[in-house]
C-alpha positions as CSV (number, residue, x, y, z in Angstrom):
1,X,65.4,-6.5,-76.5
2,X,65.2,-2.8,-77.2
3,X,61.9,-1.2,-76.8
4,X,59.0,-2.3,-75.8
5,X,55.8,-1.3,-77.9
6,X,55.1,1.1,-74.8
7,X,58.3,2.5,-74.8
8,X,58.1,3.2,-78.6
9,X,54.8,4.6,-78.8
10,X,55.9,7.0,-76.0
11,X,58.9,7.7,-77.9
12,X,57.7,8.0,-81.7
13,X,53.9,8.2,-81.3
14,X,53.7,5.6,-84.1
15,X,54.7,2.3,-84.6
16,X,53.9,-1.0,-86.7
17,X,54.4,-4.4,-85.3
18,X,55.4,-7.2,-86.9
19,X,54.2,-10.6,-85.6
20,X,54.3,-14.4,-86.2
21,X,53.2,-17.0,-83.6
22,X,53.9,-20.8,-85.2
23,X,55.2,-24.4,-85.0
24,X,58.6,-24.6,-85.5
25,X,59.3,-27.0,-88.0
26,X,61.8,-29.2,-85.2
27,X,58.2,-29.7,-83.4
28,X,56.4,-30.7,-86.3
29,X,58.9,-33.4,-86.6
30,X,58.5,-34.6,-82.7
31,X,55.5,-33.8,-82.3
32,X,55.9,-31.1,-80.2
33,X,53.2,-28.9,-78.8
34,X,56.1,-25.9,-78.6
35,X,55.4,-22.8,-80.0
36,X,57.2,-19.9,-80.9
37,X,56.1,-16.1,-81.4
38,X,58.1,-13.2,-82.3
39,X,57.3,-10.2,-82.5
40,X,59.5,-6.7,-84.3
41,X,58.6,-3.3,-83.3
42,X,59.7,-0.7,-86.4
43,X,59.2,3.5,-86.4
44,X,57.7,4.0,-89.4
45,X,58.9,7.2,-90.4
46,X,62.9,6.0,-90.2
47,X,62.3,2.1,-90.9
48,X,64.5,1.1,-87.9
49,X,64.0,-1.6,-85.7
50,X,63.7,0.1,-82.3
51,X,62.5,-3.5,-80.4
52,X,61.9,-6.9,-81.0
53,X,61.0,-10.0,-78.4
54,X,61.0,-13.8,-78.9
55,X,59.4,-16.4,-76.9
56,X,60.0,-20.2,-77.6
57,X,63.3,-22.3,-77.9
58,X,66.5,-21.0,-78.8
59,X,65.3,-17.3,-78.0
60,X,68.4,-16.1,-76.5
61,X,70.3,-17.6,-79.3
62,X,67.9,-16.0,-81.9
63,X,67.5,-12.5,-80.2
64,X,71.4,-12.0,-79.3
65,X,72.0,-12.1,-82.7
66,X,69.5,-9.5,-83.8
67,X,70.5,-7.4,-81.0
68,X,74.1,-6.2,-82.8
69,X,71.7,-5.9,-86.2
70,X,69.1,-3.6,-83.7
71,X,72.5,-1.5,-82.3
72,X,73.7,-1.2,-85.3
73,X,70.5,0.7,-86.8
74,X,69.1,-2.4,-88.9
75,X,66.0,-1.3,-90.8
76,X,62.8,-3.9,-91.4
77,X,63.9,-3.8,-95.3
78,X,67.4,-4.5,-94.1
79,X,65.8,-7.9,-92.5
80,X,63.6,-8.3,-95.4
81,X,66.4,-8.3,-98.2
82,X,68.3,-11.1,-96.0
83,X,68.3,-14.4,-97.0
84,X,66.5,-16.9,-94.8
85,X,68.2,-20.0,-93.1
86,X,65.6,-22.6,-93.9
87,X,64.8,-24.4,-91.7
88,X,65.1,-22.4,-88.5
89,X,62.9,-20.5,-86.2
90,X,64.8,-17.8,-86.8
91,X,64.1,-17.1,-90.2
92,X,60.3,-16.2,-89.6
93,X,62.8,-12.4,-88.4
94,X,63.4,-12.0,-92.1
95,X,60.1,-13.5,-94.0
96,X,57.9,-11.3,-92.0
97,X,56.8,-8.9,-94.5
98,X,52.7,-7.9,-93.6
99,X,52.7,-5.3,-90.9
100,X,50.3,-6.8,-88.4
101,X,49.3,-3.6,-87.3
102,X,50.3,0.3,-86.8
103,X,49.7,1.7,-83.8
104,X,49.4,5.2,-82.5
105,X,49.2,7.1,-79.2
């Protein structure tokens, strides 16, 4: 949802990207082979969340509710002073502190 990393770099000319590709824990537990990767797209100059996409289970569930955080202007410290739901997929979105990467045009 939001921007894509394309859309952002045309729109900002820098951005950093925020990734985590694991096991949820549920598939540990099954024995699953599922795997989930998320990844958040922030301008750095403002902070803001401007896009963030999930693949894996529960996705919609997951990204619906960072959506209304993402409209509502939600900054990556914003996510990183929440308290994690452990254990869920879901709260890789606010233990992701190590930009992966910054990325410019």
């Amino acid at each position: 949802m939001g921007l894509s990393e394309r859309q952002a770099l045309e729109r900002f000319g820098t951005v950093d990207i925020y990734r985590a590709h694991f096991r949820p824990m549920k598939a540990t537990l099954t024995g699953s082979a599922e795997r989930t990767i998320m990844k958040l797209i922030v301008e750095p100059e403002s902070d803001k969340v401007v896009g963030a996409h999930i693949l894996g289970g529960e996705a919609g569930e997951i990204i619906q509710t960072l959506a209304i955080a993402i409209k509502m202007g939600a900054t990556k410290r914003d996510l990183d002073e929440t308290m994690a739901v452990h254990p869920t997929a879901a709260e890789e979105l606010v233990t992701m502190r190590t930009r992966t990467a910054r990325v410019s045009l």
